[in-house]
N, C-alpha and C positions, 0 to 999 in steps of 0.2 A: 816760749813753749812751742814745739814741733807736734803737730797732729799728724796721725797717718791718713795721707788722704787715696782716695781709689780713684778711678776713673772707669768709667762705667758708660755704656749706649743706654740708650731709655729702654731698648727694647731687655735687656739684663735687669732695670727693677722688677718687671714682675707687679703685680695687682696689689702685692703687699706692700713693695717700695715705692709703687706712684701716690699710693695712700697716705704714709708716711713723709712725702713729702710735700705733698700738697698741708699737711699739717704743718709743717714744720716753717714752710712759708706763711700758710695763714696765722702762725704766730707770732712770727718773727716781722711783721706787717701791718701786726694788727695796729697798732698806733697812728703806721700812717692813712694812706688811701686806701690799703688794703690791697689784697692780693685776689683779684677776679678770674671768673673761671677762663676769659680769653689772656690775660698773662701766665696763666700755667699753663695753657697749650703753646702760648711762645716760648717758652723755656722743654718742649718735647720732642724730639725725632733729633737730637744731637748727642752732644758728648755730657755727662756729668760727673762733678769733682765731687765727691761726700768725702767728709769727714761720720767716721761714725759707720754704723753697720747700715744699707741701706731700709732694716726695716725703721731705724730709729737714728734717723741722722741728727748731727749736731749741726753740721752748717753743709753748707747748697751753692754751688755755682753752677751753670750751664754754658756752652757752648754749639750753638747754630748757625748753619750756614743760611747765609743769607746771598743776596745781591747786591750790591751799590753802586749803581752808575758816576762815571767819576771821566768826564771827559768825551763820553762817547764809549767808555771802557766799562764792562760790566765785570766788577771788582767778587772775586771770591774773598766773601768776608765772613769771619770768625764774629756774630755778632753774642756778648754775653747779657745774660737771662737769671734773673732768678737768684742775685748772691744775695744769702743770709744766715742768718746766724740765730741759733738759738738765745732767746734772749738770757738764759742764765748761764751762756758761757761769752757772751759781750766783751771787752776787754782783754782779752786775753790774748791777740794777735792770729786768731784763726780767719778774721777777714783778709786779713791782709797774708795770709799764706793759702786761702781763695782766689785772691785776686793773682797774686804769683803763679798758679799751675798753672789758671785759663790763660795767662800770657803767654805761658811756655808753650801751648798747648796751638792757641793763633799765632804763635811764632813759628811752629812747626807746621803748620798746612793750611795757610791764609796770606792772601796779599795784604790784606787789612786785619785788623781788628776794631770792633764799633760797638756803643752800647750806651743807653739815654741814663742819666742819673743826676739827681738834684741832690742840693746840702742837707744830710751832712754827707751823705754817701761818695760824691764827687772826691771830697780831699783825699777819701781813703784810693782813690783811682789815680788821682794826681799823685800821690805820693809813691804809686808805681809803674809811672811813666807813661800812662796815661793822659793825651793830651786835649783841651777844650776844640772842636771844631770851628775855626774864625772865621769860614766862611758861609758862603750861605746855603741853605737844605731844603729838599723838596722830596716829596715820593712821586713813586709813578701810580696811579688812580686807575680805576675803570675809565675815569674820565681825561685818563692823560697825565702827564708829571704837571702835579700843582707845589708850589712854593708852600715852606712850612716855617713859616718867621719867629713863631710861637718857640720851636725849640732849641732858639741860636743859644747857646751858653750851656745844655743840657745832652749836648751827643758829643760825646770822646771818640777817640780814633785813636791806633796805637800802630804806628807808621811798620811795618813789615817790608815789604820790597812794594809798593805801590807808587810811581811819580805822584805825589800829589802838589794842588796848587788851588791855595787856601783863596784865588778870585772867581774859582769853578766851583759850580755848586757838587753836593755829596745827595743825591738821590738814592732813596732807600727802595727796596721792592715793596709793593702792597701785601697789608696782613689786615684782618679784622683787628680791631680794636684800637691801640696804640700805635703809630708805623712808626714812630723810633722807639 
């Protein structure tokens, strides 16, 4: 199945479409951790893939630029936010035609691409060349770049034109809540 998808800046939903899709996450969610109000403000002030008219989306990926230090090199990185899928349209390969534009999307204006995801969500990532990060991870803090061991196995990276070198670590910029 082909879905038409848009692409859209945040500032194009509008009051109706941020509504809309913070529903559409807090549904698409609700089984796991849920979706809090500091993860929808990570997925705002970038790019969005809908599926769906934005007052009443089917499925959701975001793209935001971030930072990631990577050598002494502060990395323009495509980091994705926010994919989901209505749950009554599951199955049907609109994740993975999600996962496809935001590639296209950090392929066309990002040295990197990055973005934190546990099982089952990882395979669908892996499965579009999306790969595990081997090395080690840290953010940068008020209090300075602290080590973050907790999420070796859980932040992808999607190699763009960036040297990288899986013995150096991937330092994120600081955000409230979750920093990968």
């Amino acid at each position: 199945m082909r879905n038409d998808l848009r692409v859209l800046p945040t500032a194009d939903l509008g009051p109706d479409g941020l509504r809309a899709l913070r529903s559409l996450l807090d549904e698409a969610f609700a089984g796991s951790s849920g979706f809090d109000d500091l993860s929808f403000d990570h997925a705002l002030g970038g790019l969005h893939v809908l599926a769906g008219p934005p007052e009443r989306p089917v499925g959701h990926a975001a793209v935001v630029l971030r930072r990631v230090l990577h050598r002494g090199v502060a990395l323009r990185t495509g980091y994705v936010e926010g994919v989901a899928v209505r749950p009554d349209a599951w199955g049907r390969g609109l994740g993975g035609e999600l996962v496809d534009a935001v590639g296209r999307l950090v392929r066309g204006g990002f040295q990197l691409g990055a973005l934190g995801a546990g099982d089952p969500a990882a395979r669908l990532y892996r499965r579009h060349g999306w790969q595990a990060w081997p090395g080690p991870l840290g953010a940068l803090t008020p209090d300075g770049v602290v080590d973050t061991p907790d999420e070796r196995g859980a932040v992808y990276v999607l190699r763009v034109c960036a040297d990288l070198d899986p013995a150096a670590p991937l330092v994120c910029d600081w955000r409230d809540g979750e920093l990968w």
